[in-house]
MITIKOL-569349 format. One record per residue (C-alpha): residue in three letters; x, y, z; residue number from 1. Coordinates in steps of 0.5 Angstrom, whole numbers. Example, Ala and Ser with C-alpha at 12.3 -4.5 7.8 and 13.67 -1.06 7.14 Angstrom:
# MITIKOL-569349
code ALA	px 25	py -9	pz 16	pos 1
code SER	px 27	py -2	pz 14	pos 2
END
This chain:
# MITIKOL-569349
code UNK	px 5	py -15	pz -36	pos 1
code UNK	px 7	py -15	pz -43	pos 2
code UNK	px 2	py -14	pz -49	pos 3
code UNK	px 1	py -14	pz -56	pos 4
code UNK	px 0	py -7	pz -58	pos 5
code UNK	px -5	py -9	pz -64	pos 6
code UNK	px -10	py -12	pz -59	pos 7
code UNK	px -9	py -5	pz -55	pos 8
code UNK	px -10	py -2	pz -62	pos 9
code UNK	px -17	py -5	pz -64	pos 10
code UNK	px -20	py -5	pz -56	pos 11
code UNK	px -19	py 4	pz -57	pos 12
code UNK	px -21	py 6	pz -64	pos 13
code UNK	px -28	py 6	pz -64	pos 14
code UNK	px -28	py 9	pz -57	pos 15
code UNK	px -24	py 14	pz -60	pos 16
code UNK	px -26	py 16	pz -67	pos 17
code UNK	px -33	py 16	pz -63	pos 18
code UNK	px -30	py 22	pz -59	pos 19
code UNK	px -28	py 25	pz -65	pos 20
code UNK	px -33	py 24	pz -69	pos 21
code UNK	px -37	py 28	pz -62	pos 22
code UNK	px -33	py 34	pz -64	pos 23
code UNK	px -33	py 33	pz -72	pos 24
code UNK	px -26	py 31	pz -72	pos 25
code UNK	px -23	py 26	pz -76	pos 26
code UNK	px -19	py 21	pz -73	pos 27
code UNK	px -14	py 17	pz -77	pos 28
code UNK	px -10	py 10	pz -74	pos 29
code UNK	px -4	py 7	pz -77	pos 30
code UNK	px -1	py 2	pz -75	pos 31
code UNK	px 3	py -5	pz -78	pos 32
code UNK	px -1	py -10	pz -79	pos 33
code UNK	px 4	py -15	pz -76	pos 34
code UNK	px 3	py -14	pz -67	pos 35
code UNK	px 8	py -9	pz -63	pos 36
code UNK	px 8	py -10	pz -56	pos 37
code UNK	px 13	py -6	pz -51	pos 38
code UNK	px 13	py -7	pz -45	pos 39
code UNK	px 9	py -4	pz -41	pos 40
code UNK	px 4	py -5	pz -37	pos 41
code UNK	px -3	py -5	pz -41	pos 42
code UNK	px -7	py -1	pz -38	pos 43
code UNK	px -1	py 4	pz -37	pos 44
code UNK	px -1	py 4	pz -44	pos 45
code UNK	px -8	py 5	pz -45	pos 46
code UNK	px -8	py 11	pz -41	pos 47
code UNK	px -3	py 15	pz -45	pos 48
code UNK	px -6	py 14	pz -52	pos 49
code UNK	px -13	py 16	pz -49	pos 50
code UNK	px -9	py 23	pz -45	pos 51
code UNK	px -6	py 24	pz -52	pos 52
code UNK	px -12	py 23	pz -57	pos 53
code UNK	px -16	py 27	pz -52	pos 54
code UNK	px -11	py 32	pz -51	pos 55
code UNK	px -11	py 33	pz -58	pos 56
code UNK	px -19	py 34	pz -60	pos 57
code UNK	px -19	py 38	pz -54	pos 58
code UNK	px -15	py 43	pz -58	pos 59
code UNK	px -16	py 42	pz -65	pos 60
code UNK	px -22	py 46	pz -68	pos 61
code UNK	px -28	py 43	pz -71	pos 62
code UNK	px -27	py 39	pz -77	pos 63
code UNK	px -20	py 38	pz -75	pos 64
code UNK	px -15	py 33	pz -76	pos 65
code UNK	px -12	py 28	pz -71	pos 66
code UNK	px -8	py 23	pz -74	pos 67
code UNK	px -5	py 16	pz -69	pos 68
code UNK	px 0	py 11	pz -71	pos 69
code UNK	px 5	py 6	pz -69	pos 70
code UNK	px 11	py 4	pz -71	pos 71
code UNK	px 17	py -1	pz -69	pos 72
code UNK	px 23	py 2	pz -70	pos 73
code UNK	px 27	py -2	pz -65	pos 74
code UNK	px 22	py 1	pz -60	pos 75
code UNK	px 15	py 1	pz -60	pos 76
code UNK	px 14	py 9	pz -62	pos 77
code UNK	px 8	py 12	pz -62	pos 78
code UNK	px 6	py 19	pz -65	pos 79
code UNK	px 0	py 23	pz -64	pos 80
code UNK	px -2	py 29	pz -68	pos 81
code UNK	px -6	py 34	pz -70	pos 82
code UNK	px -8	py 41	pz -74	pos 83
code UNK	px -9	py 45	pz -67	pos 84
code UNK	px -7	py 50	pz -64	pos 85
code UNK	px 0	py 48	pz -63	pos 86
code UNK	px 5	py 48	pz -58	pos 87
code UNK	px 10	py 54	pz -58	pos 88
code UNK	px 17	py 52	pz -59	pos 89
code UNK	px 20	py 56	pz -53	pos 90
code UNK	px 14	py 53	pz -48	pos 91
code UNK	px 16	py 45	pz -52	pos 92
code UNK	px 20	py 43	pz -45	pos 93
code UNK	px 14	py 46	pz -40	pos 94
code UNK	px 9	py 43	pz -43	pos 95
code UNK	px 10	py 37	pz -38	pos 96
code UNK	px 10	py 41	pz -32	pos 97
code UNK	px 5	py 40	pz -27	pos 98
code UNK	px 0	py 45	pz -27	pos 99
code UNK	px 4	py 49	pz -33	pos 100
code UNK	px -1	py 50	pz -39	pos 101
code UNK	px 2	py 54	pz -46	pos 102
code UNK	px 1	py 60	pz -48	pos 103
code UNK	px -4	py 57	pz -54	pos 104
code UNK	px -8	py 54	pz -49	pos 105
code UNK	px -10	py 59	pz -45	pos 106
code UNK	px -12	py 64	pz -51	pos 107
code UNK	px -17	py 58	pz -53	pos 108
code UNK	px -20	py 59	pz -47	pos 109
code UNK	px -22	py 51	pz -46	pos 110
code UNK	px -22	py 50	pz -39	pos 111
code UNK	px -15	py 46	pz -36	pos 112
code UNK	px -11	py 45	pz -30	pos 113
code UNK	px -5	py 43	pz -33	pos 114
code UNK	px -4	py 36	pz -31	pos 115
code UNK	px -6	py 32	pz -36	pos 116
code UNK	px 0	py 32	pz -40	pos 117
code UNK	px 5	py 32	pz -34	pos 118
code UNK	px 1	py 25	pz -32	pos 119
code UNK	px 3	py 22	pz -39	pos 120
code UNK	px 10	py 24	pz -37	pos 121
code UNK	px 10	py 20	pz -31	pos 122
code UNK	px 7	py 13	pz -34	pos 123
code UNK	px 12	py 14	pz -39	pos 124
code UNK	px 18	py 15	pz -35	pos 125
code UNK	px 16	py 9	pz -30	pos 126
code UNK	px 18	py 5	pz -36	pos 127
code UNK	px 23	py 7	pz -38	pos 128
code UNK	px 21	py 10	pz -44	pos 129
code UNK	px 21	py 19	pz -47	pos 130
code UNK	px 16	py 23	pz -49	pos 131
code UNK	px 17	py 31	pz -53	pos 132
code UNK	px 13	py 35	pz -57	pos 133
code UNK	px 15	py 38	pz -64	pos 134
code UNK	px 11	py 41	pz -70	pos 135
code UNK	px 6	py 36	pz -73	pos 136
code UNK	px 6	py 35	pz -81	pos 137
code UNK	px -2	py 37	pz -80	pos 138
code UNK	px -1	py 43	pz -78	pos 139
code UNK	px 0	py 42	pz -70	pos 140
code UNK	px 3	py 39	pz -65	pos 141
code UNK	px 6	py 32	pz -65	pos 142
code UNK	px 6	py 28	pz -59	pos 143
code UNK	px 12	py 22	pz -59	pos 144
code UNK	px 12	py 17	pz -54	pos 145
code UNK	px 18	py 12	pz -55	pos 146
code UNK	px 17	py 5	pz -50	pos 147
code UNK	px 22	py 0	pz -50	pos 148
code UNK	px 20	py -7	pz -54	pos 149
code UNK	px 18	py -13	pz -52	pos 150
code UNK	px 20	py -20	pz -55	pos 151
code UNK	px 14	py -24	pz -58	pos 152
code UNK	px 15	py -32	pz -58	pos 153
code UNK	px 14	py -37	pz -63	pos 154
code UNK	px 6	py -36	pz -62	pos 155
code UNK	px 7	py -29	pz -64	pos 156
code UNK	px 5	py -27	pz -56	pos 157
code UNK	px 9	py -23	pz -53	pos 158
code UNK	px 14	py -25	pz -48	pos 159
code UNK	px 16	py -22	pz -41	pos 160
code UNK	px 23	py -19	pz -39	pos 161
code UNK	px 26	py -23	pz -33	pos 162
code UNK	px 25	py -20	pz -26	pos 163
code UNK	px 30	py -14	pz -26	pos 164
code UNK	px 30	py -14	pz -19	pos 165
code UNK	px 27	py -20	pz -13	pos 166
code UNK	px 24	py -16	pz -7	pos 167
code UNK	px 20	py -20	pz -1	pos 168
code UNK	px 17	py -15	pz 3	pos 169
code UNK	px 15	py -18	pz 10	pos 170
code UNK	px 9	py -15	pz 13	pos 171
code UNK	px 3	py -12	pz 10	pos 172
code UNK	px -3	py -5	pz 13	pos 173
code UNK	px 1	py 1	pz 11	pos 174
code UNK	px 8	py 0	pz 9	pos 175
code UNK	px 9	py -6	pz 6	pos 176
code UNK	px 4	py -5	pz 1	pos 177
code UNK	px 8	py 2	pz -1	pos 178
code UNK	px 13	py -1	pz -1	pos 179
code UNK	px 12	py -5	pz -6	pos 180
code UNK	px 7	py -1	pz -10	pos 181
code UNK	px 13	py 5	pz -10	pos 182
code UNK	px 19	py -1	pz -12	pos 183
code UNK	px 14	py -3	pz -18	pos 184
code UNK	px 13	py 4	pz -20	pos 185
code UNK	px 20	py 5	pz -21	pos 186
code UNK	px 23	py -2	pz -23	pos 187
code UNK	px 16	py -5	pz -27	pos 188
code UNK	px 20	py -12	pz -28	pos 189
code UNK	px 21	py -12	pz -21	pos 190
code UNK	px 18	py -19	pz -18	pos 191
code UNK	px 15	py -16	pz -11	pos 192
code UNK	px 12	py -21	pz -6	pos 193
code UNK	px 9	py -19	pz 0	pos 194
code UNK	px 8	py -23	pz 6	pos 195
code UNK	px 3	py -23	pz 12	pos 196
code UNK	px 0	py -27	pz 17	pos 197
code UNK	px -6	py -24	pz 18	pos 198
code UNK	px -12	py -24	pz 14	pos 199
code UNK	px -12	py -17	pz 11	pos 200
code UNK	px -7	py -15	pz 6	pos 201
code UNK	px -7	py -7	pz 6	pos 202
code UNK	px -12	py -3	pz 10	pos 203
code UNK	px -12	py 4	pz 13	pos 204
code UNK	px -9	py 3	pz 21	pos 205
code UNK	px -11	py 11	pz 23	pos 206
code UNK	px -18	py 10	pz 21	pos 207
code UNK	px -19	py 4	pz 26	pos 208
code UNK	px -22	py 8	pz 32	pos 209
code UNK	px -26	py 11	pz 27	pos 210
code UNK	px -30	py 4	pz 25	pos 211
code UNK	px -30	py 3	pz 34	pos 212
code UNK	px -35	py 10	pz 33	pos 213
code UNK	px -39	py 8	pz 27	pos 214
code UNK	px -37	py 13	pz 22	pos 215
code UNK	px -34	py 8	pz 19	pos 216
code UNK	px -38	py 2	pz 17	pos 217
code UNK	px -36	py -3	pz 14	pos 218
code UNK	px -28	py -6	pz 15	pos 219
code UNK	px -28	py -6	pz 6	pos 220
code UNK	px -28	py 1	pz 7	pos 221
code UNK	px -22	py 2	pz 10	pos 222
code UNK	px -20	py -4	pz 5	pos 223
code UNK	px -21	py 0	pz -1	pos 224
code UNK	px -18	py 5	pz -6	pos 225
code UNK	px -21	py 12	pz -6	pos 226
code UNK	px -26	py 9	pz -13	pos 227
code UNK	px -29	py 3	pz -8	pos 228
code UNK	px -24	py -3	pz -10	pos 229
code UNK	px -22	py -8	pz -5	pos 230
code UNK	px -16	py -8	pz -3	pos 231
code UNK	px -14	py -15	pz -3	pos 232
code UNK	px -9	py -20	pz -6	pos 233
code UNK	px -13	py -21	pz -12	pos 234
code UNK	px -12	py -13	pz -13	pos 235
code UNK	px -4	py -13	pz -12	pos 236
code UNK	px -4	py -19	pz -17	pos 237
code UNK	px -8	py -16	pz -22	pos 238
code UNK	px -7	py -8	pz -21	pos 239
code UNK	px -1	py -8	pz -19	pos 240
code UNK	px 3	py -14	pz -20	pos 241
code UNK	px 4	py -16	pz -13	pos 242
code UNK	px 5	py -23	pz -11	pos 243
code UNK	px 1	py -23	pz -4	pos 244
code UNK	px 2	py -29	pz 1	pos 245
code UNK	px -4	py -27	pz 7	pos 246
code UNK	px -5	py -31	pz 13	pos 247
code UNK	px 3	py -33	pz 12	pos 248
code UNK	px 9	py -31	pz 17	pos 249
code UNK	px 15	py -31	pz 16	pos 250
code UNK	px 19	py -35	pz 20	pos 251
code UNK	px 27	py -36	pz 18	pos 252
code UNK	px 31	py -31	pz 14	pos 253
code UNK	px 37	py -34	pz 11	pos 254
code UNK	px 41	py -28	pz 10	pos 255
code UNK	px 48	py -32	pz 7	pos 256
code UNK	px 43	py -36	pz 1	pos 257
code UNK	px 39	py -30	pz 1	pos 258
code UNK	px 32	py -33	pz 2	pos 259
code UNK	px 26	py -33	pz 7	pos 260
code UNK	px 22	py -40	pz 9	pos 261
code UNK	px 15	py -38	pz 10	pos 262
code UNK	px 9	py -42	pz 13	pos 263
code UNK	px 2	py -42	pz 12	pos 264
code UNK	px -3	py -41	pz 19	pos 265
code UNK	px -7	py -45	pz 16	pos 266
code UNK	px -5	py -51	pz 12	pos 267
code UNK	px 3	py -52	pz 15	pos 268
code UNK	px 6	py -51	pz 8	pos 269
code UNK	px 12	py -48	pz 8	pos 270
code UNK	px 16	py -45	pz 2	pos 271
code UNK	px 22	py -41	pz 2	pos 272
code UNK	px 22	py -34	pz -3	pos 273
code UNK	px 29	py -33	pz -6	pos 274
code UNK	px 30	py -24	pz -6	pos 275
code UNK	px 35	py -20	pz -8	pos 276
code UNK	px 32	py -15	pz -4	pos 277
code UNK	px 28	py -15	pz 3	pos 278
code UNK	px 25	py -11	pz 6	pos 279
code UNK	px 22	py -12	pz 14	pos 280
code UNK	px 15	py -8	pz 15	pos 281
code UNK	px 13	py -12	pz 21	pos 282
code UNK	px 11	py -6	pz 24	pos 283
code UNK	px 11	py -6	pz 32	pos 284
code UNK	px 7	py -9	pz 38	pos 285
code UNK	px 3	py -5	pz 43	pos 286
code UNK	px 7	py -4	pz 50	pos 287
code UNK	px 3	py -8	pz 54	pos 288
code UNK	px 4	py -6	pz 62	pos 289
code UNK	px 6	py -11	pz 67	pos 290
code UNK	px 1	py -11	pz 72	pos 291
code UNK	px -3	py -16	pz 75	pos 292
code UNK	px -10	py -17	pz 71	pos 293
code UNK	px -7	py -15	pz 65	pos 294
code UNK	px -10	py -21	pz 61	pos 295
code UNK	px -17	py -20	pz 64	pos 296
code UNK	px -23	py -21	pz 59	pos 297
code UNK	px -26	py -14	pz 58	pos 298
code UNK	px -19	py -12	pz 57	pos 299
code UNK	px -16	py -9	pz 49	pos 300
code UNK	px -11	py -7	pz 45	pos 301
code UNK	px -12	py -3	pz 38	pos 302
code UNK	px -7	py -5	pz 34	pos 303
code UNK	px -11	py -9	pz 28	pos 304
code UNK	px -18	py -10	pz 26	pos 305
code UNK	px -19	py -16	pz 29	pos 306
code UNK	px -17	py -12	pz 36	pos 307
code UNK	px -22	py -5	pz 33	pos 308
code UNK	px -27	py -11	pz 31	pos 309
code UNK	px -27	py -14	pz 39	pos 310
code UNK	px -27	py -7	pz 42	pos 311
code UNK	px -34	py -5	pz 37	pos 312
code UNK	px -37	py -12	pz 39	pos 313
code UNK	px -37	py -10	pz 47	pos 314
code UNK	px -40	py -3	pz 46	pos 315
code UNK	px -45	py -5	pz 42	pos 316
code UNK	px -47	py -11	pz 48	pos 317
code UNK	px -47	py -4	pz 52	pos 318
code UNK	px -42	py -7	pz 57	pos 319
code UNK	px -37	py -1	pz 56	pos 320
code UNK	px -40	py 5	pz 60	pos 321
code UNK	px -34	py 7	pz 64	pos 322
code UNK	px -27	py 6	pz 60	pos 323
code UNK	px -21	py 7	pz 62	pos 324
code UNK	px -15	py 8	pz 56	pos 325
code UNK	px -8	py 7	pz 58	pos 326
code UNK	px -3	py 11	pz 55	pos 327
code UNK	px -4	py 19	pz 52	pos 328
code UNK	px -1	py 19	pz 45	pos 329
code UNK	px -4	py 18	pz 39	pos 330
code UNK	px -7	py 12	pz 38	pos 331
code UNK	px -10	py 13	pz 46	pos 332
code UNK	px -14	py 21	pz 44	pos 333
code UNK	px -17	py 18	pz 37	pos 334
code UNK	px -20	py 12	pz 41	pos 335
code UNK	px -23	py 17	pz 47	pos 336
code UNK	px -26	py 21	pz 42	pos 337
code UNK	px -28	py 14	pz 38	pos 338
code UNK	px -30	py 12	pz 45	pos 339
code UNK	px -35	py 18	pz 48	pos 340
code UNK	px -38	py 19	pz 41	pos 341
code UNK	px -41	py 11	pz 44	pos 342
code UNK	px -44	py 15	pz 50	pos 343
code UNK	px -38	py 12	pz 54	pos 344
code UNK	px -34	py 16	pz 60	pos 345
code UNK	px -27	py 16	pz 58	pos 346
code UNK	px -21	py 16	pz 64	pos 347
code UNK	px -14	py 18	pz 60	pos 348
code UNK	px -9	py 15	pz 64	pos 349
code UNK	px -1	py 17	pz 62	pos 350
code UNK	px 5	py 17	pz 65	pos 351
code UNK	px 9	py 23	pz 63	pos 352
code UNK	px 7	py 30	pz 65	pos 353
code UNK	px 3	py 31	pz 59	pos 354
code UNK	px -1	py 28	pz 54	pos 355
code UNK	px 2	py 28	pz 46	pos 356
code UNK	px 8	py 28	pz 47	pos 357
code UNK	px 10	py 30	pz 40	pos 358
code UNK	px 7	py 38	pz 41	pos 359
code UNK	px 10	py 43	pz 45	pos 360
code UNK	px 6	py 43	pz 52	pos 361
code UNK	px 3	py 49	pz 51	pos 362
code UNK	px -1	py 46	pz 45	pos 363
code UNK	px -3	py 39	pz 49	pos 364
code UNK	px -7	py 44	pz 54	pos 365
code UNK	px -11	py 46	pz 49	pos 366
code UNK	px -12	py 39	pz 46	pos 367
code UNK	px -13	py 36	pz 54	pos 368
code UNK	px -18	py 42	pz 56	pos 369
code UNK	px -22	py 40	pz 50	pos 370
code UNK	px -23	py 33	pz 52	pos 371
code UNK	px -24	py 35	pz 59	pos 372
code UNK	px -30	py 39	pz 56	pos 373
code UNK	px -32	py 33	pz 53	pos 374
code UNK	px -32	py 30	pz 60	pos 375
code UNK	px -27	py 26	pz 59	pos 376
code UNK	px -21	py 25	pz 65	pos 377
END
């Protein structure tokens, strides 16, 4: 996403003189009166001036001065200064270290962690652009942040750069969701599309036995960030620049053209994607026994939501009091432990000599003398 960096300016100024007009500061913003844009995302952007300018009131003294401005210099260059503290000039290139706080702001005894400023170096760095602290003509510190321009149409709105990079991600729960999110962290012109067959995008797959035993309630919540945000693929659209093709499946890779043809379930449509790059995160499949009655109702794989949303409705009907689990890894202890919170009697059944066999043997013992003091077989 590419923006003009004057709309930016008038959304944050009045929040920011508020908060340093809060702490009897006065607070200047200069900027051109033609529109900057660089490219980077946004809220990115917004992120970074408000770190700074907060930083900034946070340690210039009452009826200090914090001075804002934008500049073009081939390069949107933004400078946040200030009549505090200061940094001192043998501790300049730590600042930006996680958890490192200077000398002076110790002495100040206003409370940190030291995390803020490395954050603003990381949004910085993913696009590409610098950041350094140097005396202030104010008598502080002056942050400067240098982020690559934009190119602004004959409209005067700014124009996106071509995708660097053409990445298509077959496959969505845990790892295709990553991989596009860490891919648009480190190439933010990247065009990255994801696509999965089933209904639901990104969601927590270790949590699935937890939903079977009500601890957790509602499919959303293992749907959803740590702020309560759906996870679907309106997000990855907005949030993190992801095409998102659900309920699509792959079905022919043509690896001399660089292409993939997909389909929708639903409607039929196909469309091939071209890439640069792909990346299959299709996961595995259950290993399901060979056995007569294998496919008998009342039987149940765990393997996506749709599987976890099957085994709650069966115990809810209590028609689940005797359970048998094939297979003692960790998907078969989470679930027995999902299982006896329901009041199930649970019978582990595992081929090898013990169960988890990522432990040393010792350790499984521990594990299976517990589940049997929970009446589990």
């Amino acid at each position: 996403q590419v923006f003009p960096s004057l709309t930016v300016r008038q959304n944050l100024e009045l929040g920011l003189r508020n908060q340093a007009a809060a702490a009897n500061q006065v607070l200047a913003v200069e900027t051109p009166t033609e529109p900057l844009a660089a490219a980077v995302r946004e809220e990115a952007f917004v992120e970074i001036v408000r770190s700074l300018v907060s930083n900034a009131i946070k340690y210039t003294p009452e009826r200090g001065r914090i001075r804002l401005r934008l500049r073009d210099e081939g390069k949107l260059v933004l400078h946040v200064e200030d009549s505090g503290i200061g940094v001192p000039e043998a501790q300049r290139e730590r600042i930006f270290e996680p958890f490192y706080r200077a000398s002076t702001a110790k002495s100040s005894r206003r409370a940190g962690i030291g995390l803020g400023l490395f954050f603003v170096r990381s949004l910085v760095e993913r696009t590409h652009g610098r950041v350094w602290v140097e005396p202030g003509e104010l008598g502080g510190a002056r942050f400067v942040v240098e982020l690559p321009a934009a190119k602004l149409g004959g409209n005067g709105e700014a124009q996106a750069a071509a995708p660097s990079l053409r990445v298509v991600i077959v496959g969505g729960a845990a790892a295709g969701p990553k991989v596009a999110s860490r891919i648009c962290r480190l190439q933010p012109n990247a065009h990255v599309t994801v696509v999965e067959r089933g209904q639901f995008l990104a969601y927590a797959g270790c949590g699935l036995p937890y939903y079977v035993s009500g601890v957790v309630e509602a499919q959303r919540e293992l749907m959803s960030t740590a702020a309560g945000t759906l996870r679907d693929p309106v997000f990855f659209q907005n949030v993190k620049n992801v095409e998102v093709l659900n309920r699509t499946e792959a079905v022919q890779i043509d690896r001399v053209a660089k292409r993939v043809r997909t389909q929708h379930r639903g409607s039929g449509d196909e469309r091939w994607l071209d890439y640069d790059k792909l990346v299959l995160a299709t996961g595995a499949l259950p290993i399901v026994p060979d056995v007569p009655g294998v496919k008998l109702a009342g039987i149940f794989r765990l393997h996506g939501m749709d599987d976890a949303e099957g085994i709650r409705r069966a115990l809810a009907h209590g028609n689940a009091l005797d359970v048998v689990v094939v297979g003692g890894g960790l998907i078969g202890v989470e679930i027995t432990e999902a299982l006896v919170a329901k009041g199930c009697r649970v019978t582990i059944v595992e081929r090898r000599a013990q169960i988890l066999r990522m432990l040393d043997w010792e350790m499984a013992q521990l594990v299976a003398v517990h589940l049997r003091s929970r009446g589990v077989k």
